[in-house]
PANU-218963 format. One record per residue (C-alpha): z, y, x negated. Coordinates in steps of 0.5 Angstrom, whole numbers, plus 500, padded with zeros to 3 digits. Example, Ala and Ser with C-alpha at 12.3 -4.5 7.8 and 13.67 -1.06 7.14 Angstrom:
> z  y  x
> 516  491  475 .
> 514  498  473 .
//
This chain:
> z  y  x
> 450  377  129 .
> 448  381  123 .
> 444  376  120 .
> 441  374  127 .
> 438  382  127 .
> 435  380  120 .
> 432  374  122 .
> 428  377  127 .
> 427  382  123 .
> 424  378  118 .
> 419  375  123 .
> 416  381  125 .
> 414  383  119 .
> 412  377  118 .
> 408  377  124 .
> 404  383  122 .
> 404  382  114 .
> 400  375  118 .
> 395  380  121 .
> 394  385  116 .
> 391  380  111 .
> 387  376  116 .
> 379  375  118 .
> 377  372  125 .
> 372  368  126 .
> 370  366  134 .
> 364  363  138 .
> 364  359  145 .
> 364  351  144 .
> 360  348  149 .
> 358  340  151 .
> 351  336  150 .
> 351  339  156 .
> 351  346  154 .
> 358  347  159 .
> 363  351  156 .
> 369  347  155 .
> 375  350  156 .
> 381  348  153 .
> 379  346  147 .
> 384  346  140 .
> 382  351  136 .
> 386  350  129 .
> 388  350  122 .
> 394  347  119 .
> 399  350  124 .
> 396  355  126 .
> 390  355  133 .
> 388  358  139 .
> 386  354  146 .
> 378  356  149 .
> 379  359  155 .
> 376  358  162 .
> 368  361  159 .
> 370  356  153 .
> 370  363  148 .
> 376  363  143 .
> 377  369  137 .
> 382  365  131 .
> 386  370  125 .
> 384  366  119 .
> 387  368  111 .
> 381  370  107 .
> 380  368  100 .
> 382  362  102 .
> 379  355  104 .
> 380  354  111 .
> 378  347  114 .
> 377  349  122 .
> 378  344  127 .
> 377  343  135 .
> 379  338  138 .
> 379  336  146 .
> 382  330  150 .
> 375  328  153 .
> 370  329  145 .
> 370  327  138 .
> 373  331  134 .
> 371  336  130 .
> 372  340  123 .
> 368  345  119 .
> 370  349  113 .
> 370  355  112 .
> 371  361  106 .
> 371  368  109 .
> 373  374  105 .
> 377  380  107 .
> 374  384  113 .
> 369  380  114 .
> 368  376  121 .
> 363  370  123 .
> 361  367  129 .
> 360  359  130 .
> 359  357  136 .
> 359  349  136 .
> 357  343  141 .
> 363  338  143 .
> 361  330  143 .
> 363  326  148 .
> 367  320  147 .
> 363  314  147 .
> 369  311  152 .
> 370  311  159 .
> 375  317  160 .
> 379  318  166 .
> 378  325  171 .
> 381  331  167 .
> 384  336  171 .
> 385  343  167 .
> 390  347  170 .
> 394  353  168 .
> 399  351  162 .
> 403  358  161 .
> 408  358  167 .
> 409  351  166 .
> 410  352  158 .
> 415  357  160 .
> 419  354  164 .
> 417  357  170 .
> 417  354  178 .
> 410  358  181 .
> 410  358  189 .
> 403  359  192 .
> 404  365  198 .
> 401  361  203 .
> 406  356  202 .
> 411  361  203 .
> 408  363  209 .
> 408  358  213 .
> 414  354  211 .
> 419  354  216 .
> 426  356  216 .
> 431  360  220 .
> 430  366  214 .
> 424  365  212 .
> 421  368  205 .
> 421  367  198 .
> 429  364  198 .
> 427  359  204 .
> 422  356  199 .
> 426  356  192 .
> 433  353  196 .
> 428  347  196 .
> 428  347  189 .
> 433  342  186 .
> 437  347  182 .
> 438  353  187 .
> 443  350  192 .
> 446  353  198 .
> 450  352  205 .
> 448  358  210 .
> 440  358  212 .
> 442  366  215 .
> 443  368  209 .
> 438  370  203 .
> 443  369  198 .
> 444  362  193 .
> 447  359  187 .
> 443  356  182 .
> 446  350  177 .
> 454  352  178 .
> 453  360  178 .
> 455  364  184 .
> 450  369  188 .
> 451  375  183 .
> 447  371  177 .
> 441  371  179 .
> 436  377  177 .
> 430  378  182 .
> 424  383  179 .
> 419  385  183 .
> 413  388  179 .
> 418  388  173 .
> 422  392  177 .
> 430  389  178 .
> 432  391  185 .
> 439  389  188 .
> 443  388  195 .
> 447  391  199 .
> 455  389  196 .
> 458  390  202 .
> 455  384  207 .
> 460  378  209 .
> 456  374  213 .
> 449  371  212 .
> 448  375  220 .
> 449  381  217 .
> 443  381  212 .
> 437  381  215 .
> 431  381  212 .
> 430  378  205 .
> 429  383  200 .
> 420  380  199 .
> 415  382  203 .
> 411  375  203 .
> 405  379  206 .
> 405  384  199 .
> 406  378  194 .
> 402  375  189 .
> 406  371  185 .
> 412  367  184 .
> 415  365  178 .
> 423  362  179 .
> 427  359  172 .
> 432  357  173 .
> 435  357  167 .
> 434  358  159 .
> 429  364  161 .
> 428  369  155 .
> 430  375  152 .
> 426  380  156 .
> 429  378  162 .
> 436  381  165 .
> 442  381  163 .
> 445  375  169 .
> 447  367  167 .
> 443  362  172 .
> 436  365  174 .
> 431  369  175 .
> 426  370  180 .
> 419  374  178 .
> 415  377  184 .
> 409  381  182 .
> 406  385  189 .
> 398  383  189 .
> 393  390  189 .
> 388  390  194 .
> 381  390  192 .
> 378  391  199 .
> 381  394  206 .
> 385  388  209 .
> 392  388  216 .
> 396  383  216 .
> 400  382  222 .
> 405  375  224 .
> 410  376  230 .
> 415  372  233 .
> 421  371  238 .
> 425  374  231 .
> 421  380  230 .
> 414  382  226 .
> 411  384  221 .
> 405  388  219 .
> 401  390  212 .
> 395  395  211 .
> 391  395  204 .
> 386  399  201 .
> 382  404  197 .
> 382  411  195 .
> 379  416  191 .
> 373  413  189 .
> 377  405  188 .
> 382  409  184 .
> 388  408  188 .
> 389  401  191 .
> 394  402  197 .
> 398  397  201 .
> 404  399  206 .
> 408  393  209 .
> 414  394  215 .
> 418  389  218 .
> 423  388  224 .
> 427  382  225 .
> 433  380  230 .
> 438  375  229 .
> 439  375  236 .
> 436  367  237 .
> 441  365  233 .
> 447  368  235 .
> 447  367  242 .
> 446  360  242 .
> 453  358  238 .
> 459  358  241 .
> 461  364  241 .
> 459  369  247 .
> 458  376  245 .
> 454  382  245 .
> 450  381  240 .
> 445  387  237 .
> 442  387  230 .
> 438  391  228 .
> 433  389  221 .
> 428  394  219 .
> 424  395  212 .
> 419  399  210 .
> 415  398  203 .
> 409  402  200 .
> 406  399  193 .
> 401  404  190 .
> 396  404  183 .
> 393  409  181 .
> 387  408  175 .
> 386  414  171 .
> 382  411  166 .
> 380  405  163 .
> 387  405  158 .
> 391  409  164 .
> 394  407  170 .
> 400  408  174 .
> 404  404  180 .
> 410  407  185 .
> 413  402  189 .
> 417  405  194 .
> 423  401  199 .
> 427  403  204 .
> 431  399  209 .
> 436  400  216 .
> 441  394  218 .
> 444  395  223 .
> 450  391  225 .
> 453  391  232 .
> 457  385  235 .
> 462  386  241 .
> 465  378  242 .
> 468  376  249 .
> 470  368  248 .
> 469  363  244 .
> 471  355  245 .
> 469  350  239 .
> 472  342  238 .
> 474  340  233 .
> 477  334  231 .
> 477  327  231 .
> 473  322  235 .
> 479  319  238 .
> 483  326  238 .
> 479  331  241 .
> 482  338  240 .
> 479  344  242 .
> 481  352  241 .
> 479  357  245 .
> 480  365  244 .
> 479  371  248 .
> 477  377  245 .
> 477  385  244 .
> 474  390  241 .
> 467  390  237 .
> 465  390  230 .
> 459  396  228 .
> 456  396  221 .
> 451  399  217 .
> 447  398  211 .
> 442  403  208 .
> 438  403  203 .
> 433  407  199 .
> 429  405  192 .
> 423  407  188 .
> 420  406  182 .
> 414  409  178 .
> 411  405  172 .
> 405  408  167 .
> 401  403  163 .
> 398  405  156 .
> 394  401  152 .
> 392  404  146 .
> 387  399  144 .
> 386  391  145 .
> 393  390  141 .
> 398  394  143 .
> 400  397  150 .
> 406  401  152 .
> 409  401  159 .
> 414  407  161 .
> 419  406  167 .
> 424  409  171 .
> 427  408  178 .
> 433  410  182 .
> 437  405  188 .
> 441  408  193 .
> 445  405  199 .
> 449  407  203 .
> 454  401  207 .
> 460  403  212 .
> 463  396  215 .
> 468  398  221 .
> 471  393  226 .
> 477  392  231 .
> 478  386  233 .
> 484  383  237 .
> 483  375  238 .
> 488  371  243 .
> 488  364  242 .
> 490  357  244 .
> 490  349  242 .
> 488  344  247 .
> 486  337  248 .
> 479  336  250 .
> 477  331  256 .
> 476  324  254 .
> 475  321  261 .
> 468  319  262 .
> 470  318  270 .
> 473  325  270 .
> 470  330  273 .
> 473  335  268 .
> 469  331  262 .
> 469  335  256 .
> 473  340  259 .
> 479  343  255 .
> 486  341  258 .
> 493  343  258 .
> 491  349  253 .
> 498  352  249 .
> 498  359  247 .
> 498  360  239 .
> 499  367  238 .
> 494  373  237 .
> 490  376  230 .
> 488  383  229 .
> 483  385  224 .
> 482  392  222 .
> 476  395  218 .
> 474  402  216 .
> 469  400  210 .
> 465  405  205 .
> 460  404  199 .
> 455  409  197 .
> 452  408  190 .
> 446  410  186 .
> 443  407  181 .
> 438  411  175 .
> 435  408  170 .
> 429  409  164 .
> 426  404  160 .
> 420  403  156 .
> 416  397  153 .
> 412  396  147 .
> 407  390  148 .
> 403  388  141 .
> 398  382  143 .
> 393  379  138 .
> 390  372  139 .
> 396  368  142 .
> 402  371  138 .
> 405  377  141 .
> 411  381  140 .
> 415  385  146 .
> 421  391  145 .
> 424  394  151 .
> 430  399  151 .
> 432  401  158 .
> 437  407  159 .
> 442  406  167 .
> 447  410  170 .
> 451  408  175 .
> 456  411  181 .
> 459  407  186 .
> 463  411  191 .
> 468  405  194 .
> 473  407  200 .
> 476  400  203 .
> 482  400  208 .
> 483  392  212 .
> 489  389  215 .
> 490  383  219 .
> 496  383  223 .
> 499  376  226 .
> 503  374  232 .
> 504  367  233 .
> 509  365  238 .
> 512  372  239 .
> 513  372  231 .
> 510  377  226 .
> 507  372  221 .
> 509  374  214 .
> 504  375  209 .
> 501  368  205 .
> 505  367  198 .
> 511  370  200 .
> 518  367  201 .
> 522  366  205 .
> 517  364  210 .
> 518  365  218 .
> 524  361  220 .
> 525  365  227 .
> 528  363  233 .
> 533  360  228 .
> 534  365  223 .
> 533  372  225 .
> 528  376  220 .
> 531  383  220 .
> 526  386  214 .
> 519  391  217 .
> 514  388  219 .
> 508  388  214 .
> 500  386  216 .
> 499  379  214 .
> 493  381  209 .
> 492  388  207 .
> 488  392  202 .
> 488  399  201 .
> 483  403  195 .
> 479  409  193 .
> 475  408  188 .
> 470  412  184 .
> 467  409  179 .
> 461  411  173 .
> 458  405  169 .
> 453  408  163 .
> 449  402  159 .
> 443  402  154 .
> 440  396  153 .
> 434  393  149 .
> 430  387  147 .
> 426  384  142 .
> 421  378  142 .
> 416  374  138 .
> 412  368  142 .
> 406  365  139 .
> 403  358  139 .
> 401  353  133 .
> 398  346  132 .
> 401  341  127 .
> 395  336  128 .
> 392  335  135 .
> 400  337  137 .
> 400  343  141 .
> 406  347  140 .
> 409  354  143 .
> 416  357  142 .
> 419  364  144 .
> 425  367  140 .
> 428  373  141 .
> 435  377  142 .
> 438  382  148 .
> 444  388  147 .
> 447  391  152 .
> 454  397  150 .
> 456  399  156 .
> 462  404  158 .
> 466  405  164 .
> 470  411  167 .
> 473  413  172 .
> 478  417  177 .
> 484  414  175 .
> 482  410  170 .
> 482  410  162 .
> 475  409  159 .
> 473  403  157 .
> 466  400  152 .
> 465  394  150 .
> 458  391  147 .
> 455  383  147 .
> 449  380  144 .
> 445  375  147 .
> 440  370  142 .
> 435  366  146 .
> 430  361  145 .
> 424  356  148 .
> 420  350  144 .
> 415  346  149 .
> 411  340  145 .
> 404  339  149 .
> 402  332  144 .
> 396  330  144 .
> 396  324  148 .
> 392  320  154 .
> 398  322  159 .
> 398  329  160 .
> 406  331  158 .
> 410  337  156 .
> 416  336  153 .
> 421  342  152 .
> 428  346  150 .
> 431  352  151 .
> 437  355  150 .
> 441  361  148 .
> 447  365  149 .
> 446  369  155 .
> 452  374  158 .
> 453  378  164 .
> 457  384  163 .
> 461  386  169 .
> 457  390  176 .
> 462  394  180 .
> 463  389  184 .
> 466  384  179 .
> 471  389  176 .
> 474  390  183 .
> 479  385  185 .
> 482  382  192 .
> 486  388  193 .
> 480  394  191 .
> 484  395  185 .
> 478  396  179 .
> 479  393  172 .
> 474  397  166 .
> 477  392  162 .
> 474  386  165 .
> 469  383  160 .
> 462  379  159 .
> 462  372  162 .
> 459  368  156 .
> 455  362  158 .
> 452  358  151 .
> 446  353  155 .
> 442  348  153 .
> 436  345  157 .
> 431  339  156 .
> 425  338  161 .
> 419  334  161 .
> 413  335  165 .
> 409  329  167 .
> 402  332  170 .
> 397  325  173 .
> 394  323  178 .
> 395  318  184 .
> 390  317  189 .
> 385  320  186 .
> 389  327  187 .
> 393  330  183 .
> 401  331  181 .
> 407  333  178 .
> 413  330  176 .
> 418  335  173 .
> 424  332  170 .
> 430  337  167 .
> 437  336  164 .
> 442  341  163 .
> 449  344  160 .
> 452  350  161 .
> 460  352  157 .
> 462  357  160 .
> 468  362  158 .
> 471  368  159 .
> 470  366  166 .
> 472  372  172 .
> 473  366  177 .
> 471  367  184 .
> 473  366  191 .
> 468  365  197 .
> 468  367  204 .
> 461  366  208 .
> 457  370  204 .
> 463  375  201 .
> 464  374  194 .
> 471  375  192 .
> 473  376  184 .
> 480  376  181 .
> 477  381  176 .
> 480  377  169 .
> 478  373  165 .
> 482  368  165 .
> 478  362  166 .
> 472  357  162 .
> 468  353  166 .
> 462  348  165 .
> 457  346  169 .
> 451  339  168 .
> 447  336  171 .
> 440  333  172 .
> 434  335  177 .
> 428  332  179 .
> 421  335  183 .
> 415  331  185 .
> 410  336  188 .
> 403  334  189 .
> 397  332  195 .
> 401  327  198 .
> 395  329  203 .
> 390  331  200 .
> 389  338  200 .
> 396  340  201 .
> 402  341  197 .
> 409  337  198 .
> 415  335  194 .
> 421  332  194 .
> 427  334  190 .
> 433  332  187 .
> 439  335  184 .
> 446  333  181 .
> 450  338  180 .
> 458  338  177 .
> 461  344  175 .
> 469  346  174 .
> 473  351  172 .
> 480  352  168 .
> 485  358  170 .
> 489  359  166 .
> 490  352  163 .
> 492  349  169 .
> 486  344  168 .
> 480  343  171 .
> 478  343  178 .
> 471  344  182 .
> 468  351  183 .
> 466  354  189 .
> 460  352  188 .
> 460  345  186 .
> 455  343  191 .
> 454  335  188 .
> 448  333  190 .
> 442  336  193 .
> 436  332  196 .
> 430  337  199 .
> 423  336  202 .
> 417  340  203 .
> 412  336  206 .
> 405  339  209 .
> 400  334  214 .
> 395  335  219 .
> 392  331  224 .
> 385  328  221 .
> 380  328  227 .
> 384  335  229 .
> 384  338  222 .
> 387  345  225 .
> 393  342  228 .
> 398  343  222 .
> 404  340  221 .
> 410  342  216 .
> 416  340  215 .
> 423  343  210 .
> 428  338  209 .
> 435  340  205 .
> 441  335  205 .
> 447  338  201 .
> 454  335  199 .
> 459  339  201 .
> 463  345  197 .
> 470  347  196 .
> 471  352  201 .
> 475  349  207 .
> 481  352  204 .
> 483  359  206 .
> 481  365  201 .
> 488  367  199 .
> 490  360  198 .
> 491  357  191 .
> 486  353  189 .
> 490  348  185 .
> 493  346  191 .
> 487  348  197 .
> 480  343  194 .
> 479  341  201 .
> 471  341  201 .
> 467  343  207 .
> 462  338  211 .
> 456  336  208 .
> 450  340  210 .
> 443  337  213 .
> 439  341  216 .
> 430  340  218 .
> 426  345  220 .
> 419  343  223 .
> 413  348  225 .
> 407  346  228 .
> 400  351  228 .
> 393  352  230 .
> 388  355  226 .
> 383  359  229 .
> 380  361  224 .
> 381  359  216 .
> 380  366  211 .
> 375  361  207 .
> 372  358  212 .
> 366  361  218 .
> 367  361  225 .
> 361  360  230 .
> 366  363  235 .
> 363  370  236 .
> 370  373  238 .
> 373  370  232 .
> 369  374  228 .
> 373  380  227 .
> 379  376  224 .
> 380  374  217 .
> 384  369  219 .
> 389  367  226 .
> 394  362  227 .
> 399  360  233 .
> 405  355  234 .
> 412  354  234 .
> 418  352  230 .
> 423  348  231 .
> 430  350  227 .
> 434  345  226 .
> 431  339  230 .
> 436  334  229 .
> 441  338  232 .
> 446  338  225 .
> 452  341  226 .
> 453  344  220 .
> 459  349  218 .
> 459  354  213 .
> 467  356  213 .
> 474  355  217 .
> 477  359  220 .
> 486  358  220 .
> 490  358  225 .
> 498  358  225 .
> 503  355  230 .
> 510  358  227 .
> 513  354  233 .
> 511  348  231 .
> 509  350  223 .
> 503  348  223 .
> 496  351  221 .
> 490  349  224 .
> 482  349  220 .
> 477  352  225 .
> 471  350  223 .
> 465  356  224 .
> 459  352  226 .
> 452  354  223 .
> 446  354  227 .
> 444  350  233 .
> 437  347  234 .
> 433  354  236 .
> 425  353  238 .
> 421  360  236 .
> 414  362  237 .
> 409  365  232 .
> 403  368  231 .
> 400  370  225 .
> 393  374  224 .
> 388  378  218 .
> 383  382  219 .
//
């Protein structure tokens, strides 16, 4: 690791003796036509800067030294100049570019730098007006080939094999978090992005640099937009609404926007198979704020709070199962209720100094609070019956000669608070296209954890013993004398302190060897991390993380991409990982180590006379001291050791582009395969070892009726292991849940469009206005994110009873600006 530091070291004093012994020339490059030209390589032996948008370019050359300059561009003859220039001086040329006597296609100029990086960009529009039962950012990235998921209520998804807690979600370059107790995807609510507030998306789904955080699958990276004028949004539906006010103050200094959101997950919840009384209440409120004090001084504050109030009292439930020709239906009566609480608290202030063109300094600090309390009692009397299967019967698909099973009661009394605080600061030094980024970042975290839930289970008159312990039940044969103990309990009072200072550093430049453009970024992270606690020994440890990225952009007709990247990424232990099955914390657990490597290709051409995309990557990833995990619904459950390594591979595929022109659609597909093995006792699929994946993002309009706009969210998932019960061994439970199919279709009418006028006068008011509705779930898919297992000890039987998802819901909205 020593020698990794010296390396890099040696790259920044390269970095700035380059610099330091340089000269510039610069100029405009313009055609016959005297038009700018963008994109033009500008370059000498491997070294070159690209024409921005008004055709200017500034490139560092050696003095004393014969330079011969070259610019060159697809659609122009190339050119080349020599030039002699000494130390300190600076020239301007500003050459004109020939076209090629050829016929040359149409060239379609876009933005490289996203695409070179790896990023996925998502327009905010896109995400506006796609459909989904939890609409937003998530919705949007669980059409991408490498994020996978089975649960359309929930925010949460996996990414190429990781589970929920390896995804790094920034906004404005601020990590923000989740709450940690939520279990179900109907308790969380609001996707933690305002889509109202958002500018950019940029989503990686592997292989991302150093200057990102310490997690292993991905990063999301959302950047709030600053309002330039007075501007309200507002969208409303049967779910909830939604509204954002921006604006100006203090002489245009002070750019202002405040969004708040309500959402209500009644639609869904009352339409399955259970009936209850069902309130949940999901309100957010998020402020971002930039204040200009000079031309190199600016500040920003982001400010977040949420309420999720969770109350759910359930009265019965009947759900069929079984085959076609055995029909089997269980029925519950219940009692008592479940009330939750999630509150959250966030903020963060950030100053920007730029002390000249070169070099700028960014200081951050910001502070997480939440506050969980998860309290239920429920009592559940349940029965098996035969359904019904007489087409002449007058009882058709009622359940018959049900048989009583037993009863289960649940028992929570749940709390978490936390506080999370943290400083950072940032060092960015840019000159032409190389720059150097440091960080160093300081966080404390307290996490103050109460958990108490049992589960008591009677089948049959008989107490039912807890799982894993033998002798099992054998009553009424054998009289079981020992106490009665609950079939699941877990009892613990943690507090629990996590000090950690982290850093970064890393170069990206770009060079040409020839017409051949090529772009790397190479860095490295560290974190040392202490934990302590009541009750519990100190305990320090530290990693490095080396990363890297290469694109080659050749200088050929088709327009292509070629990239690598990889590196050691390690995801040192939150809160939640240290704790185990039975709220017991471990210090000593360590990083995950995923050592990745990934190869990718993008295709830009044109069909149809518009444009597309074909995006193409294959990855592996060796994953060791692995923390193996359990899921139940969205609740991860860790073993809290390090007793496992793993792997993940796979190859993905999205084509985006005008299908119908002026829209964007694609279509997606993914194969995944990831396995573990604990403890040496070989390799078995993980939780989320969802095989393959197909999605399709498709926007329409009717042509002699334009404003009638049409979009349609498709996704088919294999299904993943989980049909099994959580305290089960996995070794002996690999039962897969189904497949997941679902499709979620929005129809709407434009009024009035923000880039084009309306002779209506009332319509005048309104930037933009919009109505339809939404069908979820269209097809009616009977999807299922869990089981829940039933036992018969009369007749030692276990029964699977599967928990359905959403059925097909239609939704009203309404959307408007001004």
């Amino acid at each position: 690791m020593k020698t990794q530091i010296a390396i890099l070291f040696f790259f920044t004093l390269f970095f700035f003796e380059n610099w330091a012994q340089s000269t510039v020339i610069k100029g405009f490059v313009s055609n016959e036509s005297g038009n700018p030209v963008e994109n033009v390589s500008v370059f000498y032996r491997s070294k070159g800067v690209v024409t921005n948008t008004e055709g200017y370019y500034e490139i560092l050359v050696p003095s004393n030294s014969q330079i011969l300059l070259n610019f060159s561009h697809v659609g122009y003859k190339k050119l080349q100049y020599e030039f002699r220039l000494r130390p300190g001086e600076e020239i301007e040329f500003s050459p004109t570019l020939v076209y090629k006597s050829e016929e040359i296609q149409e060239v379609i100029v876009k933005d490289k730098r996203d695409e070179i990086q790896g990023n996925v960009t998502v327009k905010t529009e896109t995400i506006k007006n796609t459909p989904g039962a939890n609409q937003g950012v998530e919705s949007i990235l669980k059409t991408l080939p490498g994020v996978n998921f089975n649960n359309e209520l929930s925010t949460q998804y996996n990414v190429r094999g990781g589970s929920f807690d390896e995804n790094l979600i920034y906004i404005n370059g601020i990590e923000v978090y989740k709450p940690f107790l939520i279990r179900s995807g109907q308790q969380e609510g609001l996707s933690i992005v305002n889509s109202q507030m958002t500018q950019n998306v940029k989503f990686s789904a592997g292989g991302f640099q150093a200057k990102y955080g310490d997690k292993l699958s991905s990063v999301l990276d959302i950047t709030y937009r600053k309002p330039e004028k007075f501007g309200l949004q507002f969208d409303a539906s049967l779910l909830g609404f939604g509204a954002t006010i921006e604006g100006l103050a203090l002489n245009n200094n002070m750019q202002i926007m405040v969004g708040a959101r309500y959402r209500n997950n009644s639609l869904f919840v009352d339409q399955n198979d259970t009936r209850s009384n069902f309130n949940p209440a999901f309100t957010d409120f998020q402020s971002f704020i930039t204040y200009r004090f000079s031309e190199k001084f600016s500040m920003e504050f982001l400010g977040t709070a949420s309420l999720n109030d969770y109350n759910f009292t359930p009265f019965t439930r009947k759900t069929n199962f079984g085959t076609l020709l055995n029909p089997v239906a269980v029925i519950v009566d219940y009692e008592g209720k479940e009330e939750d609480n999630y509150q959250t608290l966030s903020g963060a202030l950030k100053g920007t100094y730029a002390f000249n063109e070169t070099l700028s300094l960014e200081l951050t600090t910001s502070a997480y609070y939440t506050r969980e309390q998860e309290y239920y009692d429920i009592i559940a009397a349940y029965g098996i019956g035969d359904v019904n299967t007489d087409l002449g019967s007058d009882d058709f698909g009622n359940t018959d000669f049900i048989q009583s099973i037993g009863t289960q009661q649940d028992h929570a009394r749940n709390e978490l608070e936390a506080n999370i605080s943290n400083f950072q600061a940032k060092l960015n030094y840019r000159k032409n296209n190389r720059l150097l980024e440091l960080g160093i970042k300081y966080q404390n975290e307290d996490f103050n954890d109460r958990v108490i839930e049992w589960q008591m289970i009677d089948s049959a008159g008989f107490a039912v013993r807890p799982p894993n312990r033998f002798p099992g039940n054998d009553e009424p044969y054998t009289p079981y004398i020992s106490p009665i103990v609950p079939y699941q309990n877990v009892r613990a009072f943690n507090d629990v302190n996590t000090q950690r200072i982290l850093g970064f550093v890393q170069l990206s430049d770009q060079f040409f060897i020839q017409d051949q453009q090529f772009w790397y970024n190479i860095g490295i992270r560290a974190q040392h991390w202490i934990v302590s606690g009541q009750g519990l020994s100190q305990v320090s440890q530290t990693v490095f993380s080396p990363r890297a990225q290469l694109t080659w952009k050749p200088n050929w007709q088709s327009d292509m991409l070629f990239r690598v990247a990889g590196g050691v990424y390690q995801q040192p232990p939150f809160y939640r990982e240290m704790r185990d099955s039975l709220g017991i914390v471990h210090p000593e657990v360590k990083a995950q180590k995923s050592v990745q490597i990934i190869l990718g290709n993008d295709y830009s051409f044109t069909m149809w006379n518009r444009p597309f995309k074909l995006t193409t990557e294959a990855f592996y990833k060796k994953l060791t001291e692995v923390n193996p995990f359990t899921i139940d619904n969205v609740r991860i459950r860790y073993r809290a050791k390090n007793n496992a390594t793993a792997y993940a591979t796979g190859f993905e595929m999205r084509l985006n582009g005008e299908f119908v022109q002026g829209t964007e659609s694609w279509f997606s597909f993914g194969y995944l395969k990831t396995e573990e093995n604990i403890e040496n006792r070989g390799y078995i699929s993980r939780p989320t070892d969802q095989r393959l994946k197909f999605a399709l993002l498709f926007q329409d309009y009717i042509p002699a009726i334009p404003n009638i706009k049409m979009y349609l969210n498709t996704v088919y998932n294999t299904g993943v292991p989980g049909g099994s019960p959580s305290y089960a061994d996995p070794y002996d439970y690999q039962n897969r849940l189904k497949d997941y199919f679902r499709a979620d279709l929005g129809i709407s009418y434009v009024f009035k469009d923000i880039n084009t006028p309306s002779k209506e006068q009332w319509l005048r008011s309104f930037k933009s206005l919009s109505a339809g509705i939404e069908v979820f779930n269209m097809f009616d898919a009977q999807n299922t994110i869990s089981n829940t297992w039933v036992t018969d000890v009369s007749s030692n039987q276990s029964f699977a009873i599967p928990n359905y998802l959403s059925p097909r819901i239609l939704n009203v909205k309404v959307s408007m600006s001004l």
